[in-house]
N, C-alpha and C positions, 0 to 999 in steps of 0.2 A: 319175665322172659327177656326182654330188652335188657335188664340189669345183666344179668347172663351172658348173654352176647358182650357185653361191651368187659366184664370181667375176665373172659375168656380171651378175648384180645389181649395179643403181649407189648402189643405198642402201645394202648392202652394203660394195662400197669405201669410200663415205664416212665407214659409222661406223669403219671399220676404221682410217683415216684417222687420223681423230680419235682413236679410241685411243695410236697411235703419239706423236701429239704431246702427248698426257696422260700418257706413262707417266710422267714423274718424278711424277707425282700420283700413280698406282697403288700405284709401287713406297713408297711413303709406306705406304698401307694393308698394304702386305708385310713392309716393315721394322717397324711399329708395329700389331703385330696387337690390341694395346690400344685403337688410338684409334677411334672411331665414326663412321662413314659418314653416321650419320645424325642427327638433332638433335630427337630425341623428346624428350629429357630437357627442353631448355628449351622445347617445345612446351607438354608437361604442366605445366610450370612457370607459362609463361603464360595456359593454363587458368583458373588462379586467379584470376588480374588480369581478365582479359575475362569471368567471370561477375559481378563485380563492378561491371562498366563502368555497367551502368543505374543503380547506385545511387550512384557518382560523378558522374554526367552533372553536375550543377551544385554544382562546387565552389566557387563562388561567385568566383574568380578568373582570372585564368591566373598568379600566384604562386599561389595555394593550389592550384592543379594542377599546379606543378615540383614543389610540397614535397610534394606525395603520389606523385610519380612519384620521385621522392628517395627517400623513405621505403620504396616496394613495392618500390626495387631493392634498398636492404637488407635487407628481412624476405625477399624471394629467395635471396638472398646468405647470408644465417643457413642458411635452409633445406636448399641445397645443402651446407651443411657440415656437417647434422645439428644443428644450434643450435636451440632451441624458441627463436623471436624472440620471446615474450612476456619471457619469464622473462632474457634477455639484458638488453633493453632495459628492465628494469625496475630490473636489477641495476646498471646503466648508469647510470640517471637518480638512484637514491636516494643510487650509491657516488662518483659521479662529482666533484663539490666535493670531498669531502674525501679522495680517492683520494690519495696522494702524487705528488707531479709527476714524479719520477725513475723512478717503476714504471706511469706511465699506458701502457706500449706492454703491459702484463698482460692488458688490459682490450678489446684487439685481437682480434677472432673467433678467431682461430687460435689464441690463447694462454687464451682465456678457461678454456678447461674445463681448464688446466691449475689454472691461477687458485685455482680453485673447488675442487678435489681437493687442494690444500696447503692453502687455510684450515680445511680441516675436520679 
């Protein structure tokens, strides 16, 4: 009887519907029980940026608000990979000139903290 009820509902079929034609979407979250449904992570991420928005409101340009929108997608980009983006960019800017030109892909987020753990 419950079955009934609920087949008889036309909102019912439709999401039901809709399922059907989503499932290669589903089975995605079935095969990949790793991957996230949901997108908190770069939510929280941007947290950051939008409490910040009032005190960038007049960056005095619209260049000098690409290059800080430049700049927040990197220090995001550090963050998510566990990088303190000070301490990168600092090591960046003092090491960079004289870095060797055959070893500059070291100096690449990914490789950095390798970097950093053999000069010591």
């Amino acid at each position: 009887m419950l079955v009934q009820n609920y087949c008889q509902n036309p909102n019912y079929l439709k999401r039901l519907i809709i399922c059907f034609h989503m499932e290669k979407n589903f089975r995605f979250y079935l095969d990949h029980p790793e991957a996230k449904m949901d997108n908190n992570t770069s939510e929280r991420a941007l947290r950051k940026i939008l409490i910040g928005c009032k005190n960038w409101m007049y960056l005095g340009s619209r260049r000098s608000g690409k290059t800080m929108a430049n700049h927040m997608t990197l220090v995001q980009t550090y963050r998510s990979m566990d990088i303190n983006p000070h301490k990168y960019l600092e090591f960046i800017y003092r090491n960079l000139m004289s870095y060797p030109h055959k070893k500059l892909h070291e100096l690449l987020p990914n490789k950095w903290k390798e970097t950093l753990q053999n000069r010591k």
